[in-house]
N, C-alpha and C positions, 0 to 999 in steps of 0.2 A: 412393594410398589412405592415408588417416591411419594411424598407429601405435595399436594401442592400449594404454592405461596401464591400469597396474595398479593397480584401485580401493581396494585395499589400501593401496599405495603412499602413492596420490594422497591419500589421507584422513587418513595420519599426519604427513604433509607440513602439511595444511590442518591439523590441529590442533593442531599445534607455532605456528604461526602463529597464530591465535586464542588458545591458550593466552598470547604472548606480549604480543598484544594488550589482552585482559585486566587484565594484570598491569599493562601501562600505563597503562590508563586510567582505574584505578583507582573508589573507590567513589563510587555516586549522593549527590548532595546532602540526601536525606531520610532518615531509621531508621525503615526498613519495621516495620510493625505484625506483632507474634510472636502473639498472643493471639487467641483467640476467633475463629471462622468468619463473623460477616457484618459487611461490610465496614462502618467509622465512615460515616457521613451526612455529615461535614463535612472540607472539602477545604483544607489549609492555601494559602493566600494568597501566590502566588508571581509574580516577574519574567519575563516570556519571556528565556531565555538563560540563567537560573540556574544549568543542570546544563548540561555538556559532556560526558559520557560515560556510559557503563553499566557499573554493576557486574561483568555477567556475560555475555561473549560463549559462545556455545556449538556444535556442527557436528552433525546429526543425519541422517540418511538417510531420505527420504522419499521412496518414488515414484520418479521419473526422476532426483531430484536429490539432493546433498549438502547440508543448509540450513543457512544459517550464522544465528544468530538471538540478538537478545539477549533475556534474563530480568531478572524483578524480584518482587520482592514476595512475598507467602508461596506455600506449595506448596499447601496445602489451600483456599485462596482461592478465589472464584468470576473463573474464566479469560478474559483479556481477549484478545484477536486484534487487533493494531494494524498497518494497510496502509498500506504507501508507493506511492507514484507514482512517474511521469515528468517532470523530471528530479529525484529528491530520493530519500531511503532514509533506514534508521532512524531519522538523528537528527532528521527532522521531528518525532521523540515521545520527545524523549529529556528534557523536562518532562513530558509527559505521563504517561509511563512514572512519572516519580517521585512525581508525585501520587496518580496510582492506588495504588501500591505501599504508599505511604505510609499509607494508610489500610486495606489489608487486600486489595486485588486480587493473582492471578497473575497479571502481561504479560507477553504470547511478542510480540516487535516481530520480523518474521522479513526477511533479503533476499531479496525477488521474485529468481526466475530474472535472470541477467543480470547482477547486484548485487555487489558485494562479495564476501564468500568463498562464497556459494554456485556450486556447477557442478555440472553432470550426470554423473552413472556413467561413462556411456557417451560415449564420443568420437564415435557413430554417431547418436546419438541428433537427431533434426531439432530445430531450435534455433526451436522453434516460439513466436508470441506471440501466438494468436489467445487471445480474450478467454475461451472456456471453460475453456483449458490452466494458464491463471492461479490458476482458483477449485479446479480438481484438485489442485494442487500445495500449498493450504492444506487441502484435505481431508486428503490426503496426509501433510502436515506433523503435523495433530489425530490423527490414525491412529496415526503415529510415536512423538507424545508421551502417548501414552494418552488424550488429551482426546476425551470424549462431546461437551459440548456447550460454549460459548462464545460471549460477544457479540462481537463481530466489530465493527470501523470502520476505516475507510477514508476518504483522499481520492484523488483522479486512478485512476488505474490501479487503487490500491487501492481506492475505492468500490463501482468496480463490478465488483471482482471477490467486494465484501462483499456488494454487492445478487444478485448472481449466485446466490454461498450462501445467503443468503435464503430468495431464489425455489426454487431448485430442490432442498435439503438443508434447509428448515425444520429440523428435526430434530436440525442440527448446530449451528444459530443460535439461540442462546436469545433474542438483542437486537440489533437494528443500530443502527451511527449512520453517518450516510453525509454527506459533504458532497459539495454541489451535488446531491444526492438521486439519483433512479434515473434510473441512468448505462448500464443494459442496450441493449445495441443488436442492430441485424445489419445484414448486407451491402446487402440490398434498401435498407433506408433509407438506406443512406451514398449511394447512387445519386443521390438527390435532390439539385438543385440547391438551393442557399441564397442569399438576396439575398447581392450584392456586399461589404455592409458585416460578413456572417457567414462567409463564405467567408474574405476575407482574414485574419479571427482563423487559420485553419485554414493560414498558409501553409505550415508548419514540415511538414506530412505532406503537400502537393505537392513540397515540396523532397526528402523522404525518396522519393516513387515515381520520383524519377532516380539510376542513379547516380551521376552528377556529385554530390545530395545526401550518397549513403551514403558518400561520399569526402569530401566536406565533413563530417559528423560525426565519422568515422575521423578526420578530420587535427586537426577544431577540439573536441572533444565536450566538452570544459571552457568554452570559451568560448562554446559553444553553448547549454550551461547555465545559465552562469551570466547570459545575454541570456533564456532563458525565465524564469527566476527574477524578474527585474528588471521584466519585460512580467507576468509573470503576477500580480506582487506590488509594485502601482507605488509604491507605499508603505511596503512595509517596507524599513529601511534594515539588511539583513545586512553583520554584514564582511565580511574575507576568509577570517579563522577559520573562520568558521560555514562559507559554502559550503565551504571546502579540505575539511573533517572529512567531508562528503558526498561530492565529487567527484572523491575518492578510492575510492568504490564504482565507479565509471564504467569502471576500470581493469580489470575483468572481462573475461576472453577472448571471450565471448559476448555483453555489453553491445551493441554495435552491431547484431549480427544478429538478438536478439531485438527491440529498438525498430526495424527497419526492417520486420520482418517484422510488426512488429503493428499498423503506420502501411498496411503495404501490404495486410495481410490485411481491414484494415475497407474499402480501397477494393476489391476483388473481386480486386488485383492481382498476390496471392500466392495460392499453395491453403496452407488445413488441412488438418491430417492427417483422415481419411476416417472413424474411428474416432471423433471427436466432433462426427459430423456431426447424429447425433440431439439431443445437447444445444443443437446450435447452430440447429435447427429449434424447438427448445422456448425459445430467449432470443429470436427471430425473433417469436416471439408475444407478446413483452412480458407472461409472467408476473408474477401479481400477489404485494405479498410479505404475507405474514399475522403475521410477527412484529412482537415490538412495538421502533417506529423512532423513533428523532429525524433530521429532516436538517437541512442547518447550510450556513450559505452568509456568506463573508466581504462585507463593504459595498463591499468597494476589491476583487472578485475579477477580474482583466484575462486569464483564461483563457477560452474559449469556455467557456457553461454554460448550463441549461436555468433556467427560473423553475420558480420551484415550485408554479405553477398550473398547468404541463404534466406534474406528475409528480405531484400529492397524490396523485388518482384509485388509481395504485398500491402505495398502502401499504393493505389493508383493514382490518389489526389497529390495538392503540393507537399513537397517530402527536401528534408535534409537528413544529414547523419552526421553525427560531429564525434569524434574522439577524443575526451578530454585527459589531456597530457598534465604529469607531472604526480605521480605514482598515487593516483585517485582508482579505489577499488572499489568494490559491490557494493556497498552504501553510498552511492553517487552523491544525492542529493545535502545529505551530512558530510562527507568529505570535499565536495568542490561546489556549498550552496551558490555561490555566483554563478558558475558555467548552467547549472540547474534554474535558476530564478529566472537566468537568459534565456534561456531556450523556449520556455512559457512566455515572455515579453514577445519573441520574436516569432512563435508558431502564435499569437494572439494579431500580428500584423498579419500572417499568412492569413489569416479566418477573416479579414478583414474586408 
């Protein structure tokens, strides 16, 4: 039986370490806006890669977990919720972050379970990755930080964990923006067979339902990465910098068993915890989302993804879709931070 640590312990440890972080990586590229509550209209004109780091790391307690998160921008600002995915963490939006900030937004970019300095309380706690435990943990997170309400965005993982809030906490999402759009699923449909040529996009989560995979991740999970990066984004030419600064989140005690259990949980091959079996009947239905949405889809994106004539139908409220040209793949937000920053300015009008 594991030992259990002392949460106390365990938290001044994590933010002696974040604190040091911090310090090193000193301040964002832009001088956030001090003045006035709604946010400037115009978005200063930036390079993908410009900012390397965040001002301000931070560790907060939320729910099951310890969240480790970065901040920007002013405090009374109207609050932005920025999602990472699978393989990739905050700094997919660490322009983006500076853009918003820049002009008057508060961004909370948080690490998903799994990630970076986030970890769980509890050493007992099941190191769950079904799709509803995701959207808890940012409720969780808003709870924490005192945050009512918030536009929310997402890609990978983090999309639909944005579309999830959406759909079922209207109330907590003032605005989405979601790339590759509504990404809501369940078990039942993971069932279905897909022709051959969609299937094989999907090989990375037949490889995760053996272990022989979960043993190939453990051993390889950096160069695992950085081959989905490369497949999912056949065109962006990242260095080694950019991924290293991410794939140092990987290093997480929990990292593996949360992406193996969320690869195995969508094919029926792992159980959920029992307790979110109702939510997971209510995302089973393909709830419709009534906030007002932009969704966003790269021209070059080499990850499996739906078109957006299989998912308008579910956005009822004010809705755009924009397809951003010029060989931008599945890391939208780190590969075209401008078109991404805009799309939150302009779904922050729709909410308006």
């Amino acid at each position: 039986m594991p030992q259990e640590i002392n949460p106390d312990r365990r938290r001044l440890i994590q933010s002696a370490v974040v604190t040091v972080a911090a310090t090193q990586l000193g301040a964002s590229g832009f001088a956030y806006a001090q003045t006035g509550k709604t946010p400037a209209g115009n978005l200063p004109t930036i390079t993908p890669g410009t900012n390397i780091s965040f001002a301000a790391l931070k560790q907060v307690d939320a729910g099951v977990l310890n969240v480790g998160y970065a901040e920007a921008g002013r405090v009374d600002g109207p609050t932005v919720i920025l999602l990472h995915g699978w393989p990739y963490d905050i700094y997919s939006y660490v322009d983006v972050a500076g853009l918003l900030a820049s002009v008057g937004y508060r961004v909370i970019v948080p690490y998903l379970r799994g990630y970076g300095p986030t970890r769980f309380l509890s050493d007992k706690s099941i190191r769950n990755g079904q799709q509803s435990v995701l959207a808890i943990d940012i409720i969780a997170l808003m709870d924490a930080l005192n945050i009512k309400t918030a536009i929310i965005a997402g890609f990978d993982w983090g999309a639909r964990t944005a579309d999830i809030i959406a759909a079922l906490w209207p109330e907590r999402c003032k605005a989405l923006v979601s790339v590759s759009g509504y990404l809501i699923g369940s078990r039942e449909s993971g069932k279905i067979p897909l022709p051959p040529k969609a299937e094989l996009q999907w090989w990375y989560q037949y490889y995760f339902a053996t272990e022989r995979g979960r043993a190939g991740y453990e051993k390889y999970r950096h160069d695992f990465a950085k081959l989905i990066w490369a497949i999912a984004s056949p065109k962006w030419n990242f260095d080694g910098a950019t991924f290293d600064r991410t794939a140092a989140s990987f290093d997480n005690p929990d990292h593996v068993s949360i992406v193996i259990h969320n690869y195995r949980w969508r094919l029926g091959l792992a159980d959920g915890e029992s307790k979110y079996d109702d939510l997971e009947k209510r995302l089973a239905e393909g709830p419709v989302i009534t906030v007002p949405s932009i969704t966003l889809e790269g021209d070059a994106n080499g990850a499996p993804h739906p078109d957006e004539s299989s998912y308008a139908m579910k956005v009822s409220g004010k809705y755009a879709h924009r397809l951003i040209k010029g060989g931008v793949g599945h890391n939208l937000p780190q590969e075209a931070p401008q078109a991404f920053a805009q799309a939150i300015v302009d779904v922050y009008r729709l909410s308006g």
